[in-house]
N, C-alpha and C positions, 0 to 999 in steps of 0.2 A: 355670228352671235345668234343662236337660237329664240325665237320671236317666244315672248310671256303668253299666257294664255290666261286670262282675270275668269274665274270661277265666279259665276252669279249665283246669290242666294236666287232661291224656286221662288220666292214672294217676286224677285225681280220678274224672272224668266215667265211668271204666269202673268204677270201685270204688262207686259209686254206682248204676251200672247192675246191678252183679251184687246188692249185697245186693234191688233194688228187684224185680229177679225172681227172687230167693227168698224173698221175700216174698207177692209174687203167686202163686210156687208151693205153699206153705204157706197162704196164703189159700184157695186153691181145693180143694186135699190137705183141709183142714179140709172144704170143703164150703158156705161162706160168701160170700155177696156183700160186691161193696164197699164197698156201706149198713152191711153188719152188722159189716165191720170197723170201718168209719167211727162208728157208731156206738158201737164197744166201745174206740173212741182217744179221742171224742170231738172226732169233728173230720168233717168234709165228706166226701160221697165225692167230689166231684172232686179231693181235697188223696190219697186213697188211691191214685185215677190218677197223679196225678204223683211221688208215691210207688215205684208202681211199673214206671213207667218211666225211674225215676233222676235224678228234677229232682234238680241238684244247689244250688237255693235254698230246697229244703224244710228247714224245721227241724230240726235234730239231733234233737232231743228226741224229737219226734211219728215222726218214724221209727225211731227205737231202740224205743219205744212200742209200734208197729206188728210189728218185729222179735220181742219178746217177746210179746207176744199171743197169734202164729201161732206160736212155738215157734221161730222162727229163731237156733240158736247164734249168739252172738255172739263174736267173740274167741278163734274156736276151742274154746269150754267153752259147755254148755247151760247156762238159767237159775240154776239152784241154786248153778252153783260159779262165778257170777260175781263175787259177795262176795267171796270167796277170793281170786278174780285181782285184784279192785279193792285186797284188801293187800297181795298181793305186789309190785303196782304201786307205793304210795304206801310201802313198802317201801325201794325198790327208787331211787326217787325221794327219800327223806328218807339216802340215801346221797349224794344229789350237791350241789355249792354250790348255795343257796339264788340266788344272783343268777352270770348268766356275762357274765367282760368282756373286751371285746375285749385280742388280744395285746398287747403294749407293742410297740412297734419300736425294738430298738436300733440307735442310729444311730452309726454308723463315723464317729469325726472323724482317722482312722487314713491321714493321706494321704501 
């Protein structure tokens, strides 16, 4: 069976790009090879490469990982005040319906 291949809109593809060269920027700013990142994520350096040129099939996880490591803000707030934002969030979220359904269409029998 022939593997899908998911087509990313360019908003992804470039939002992926930036965080992965700020992360290589911070990478390097520290002083660190991509072994030593690699090594402090837990993960391959060639998974750090693709990292930091913005695969956008790298796993969420190991890049936010990677993100925090080197000091990269995430979310617009450094590491500390990310708890914070993660209440405000769920917050913010525990204000909206729990499930969203599509509109109803009222139908004109008005002829």
């Amino acid at each position: 069976m022939p593997r899908r291949t998911h087509v990313y809109l360019p908003a992804t593809l470039d939002a992926a790009r930036v965080l992965g060269t700020q992360i290589a920027i911070a990478r390097r700013e520290l002083g660190w090879t991509a072994a030593e990142l690699a090594g402090r994520i837990g993960a391959a350096p060639a998974l750090v490469t693709r990292i930091e040129k913005g695969s956008p099939g790298t796993a969420l996880g190991t890049v936010l990982e990677a993100a925090v490591v080197c000091g990269v803000p995430l979310f617009g707030v450094d590491a500390a005040d990310l708890p914070g934002a993660a209440d405000r969030s769920r917050a913010a979220l525990a204000l909206l319906p729990q499930r969203v359904r599509p509109p109803t269409v009222e139908i004109s029998d008005d002829f």
